[in-house]
C-alpha positions, 0 to 999 in steps of 0.5 A: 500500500502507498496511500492511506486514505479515509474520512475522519470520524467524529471523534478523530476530528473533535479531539485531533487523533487518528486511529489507524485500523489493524488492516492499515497498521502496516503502512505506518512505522512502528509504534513510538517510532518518529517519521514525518509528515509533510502538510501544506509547506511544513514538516511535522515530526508525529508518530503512532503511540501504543493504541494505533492511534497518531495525535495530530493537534499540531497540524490543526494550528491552522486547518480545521479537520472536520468529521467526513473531511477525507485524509490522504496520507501518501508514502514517499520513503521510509518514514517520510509521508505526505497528507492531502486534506482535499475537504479541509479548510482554513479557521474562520479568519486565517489568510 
């Protein structure tokens, strides 16, 4: 698998977490184990924790994730991915 694909849930998008199901596991480094994401021109150290889970309040500073909204997370190399939030818009007032 090269890309991860799937609309976020309510939960997800309220408390800024994804939970990667065990089918996707295997997409995803090791758990604890830092890669990087690349989203919109930055680059975000993240990782899976111990419940499959990866918190993604740092990617919120400036994009609001919204239940339904689709992430696209893509493999480039070894530890390197990049997301594209194609339904994800900017917080009211941000340019």
């Amino acid at each position: 698998m090269k890309e991860y694909s799937r609309p976020l849930i309510k939960p997800e998008a309220r408390h800024r977490y994804w939970h990667i199901l065990k089918a996707d596991r295997d997409f995803f480094p090791d758990a604890n184990e830092i890669f990087k994401l690349e989203f919109n021109g930055k680059t975000f150290d993240m990782k899976v924790n111990h419940k499959d889970d990866i918190m993604t309040g740092m990617i919120y500073e400036r994009y609001r994730f919204l239940e339904g909204d689709r992430i696209i997370v893509t493999k480039k190399k070894k530890n390197i991915y990049t997301l594209e939030a194609p339904n994800t818009k900017l917080y009211p007032g941000i340019k």
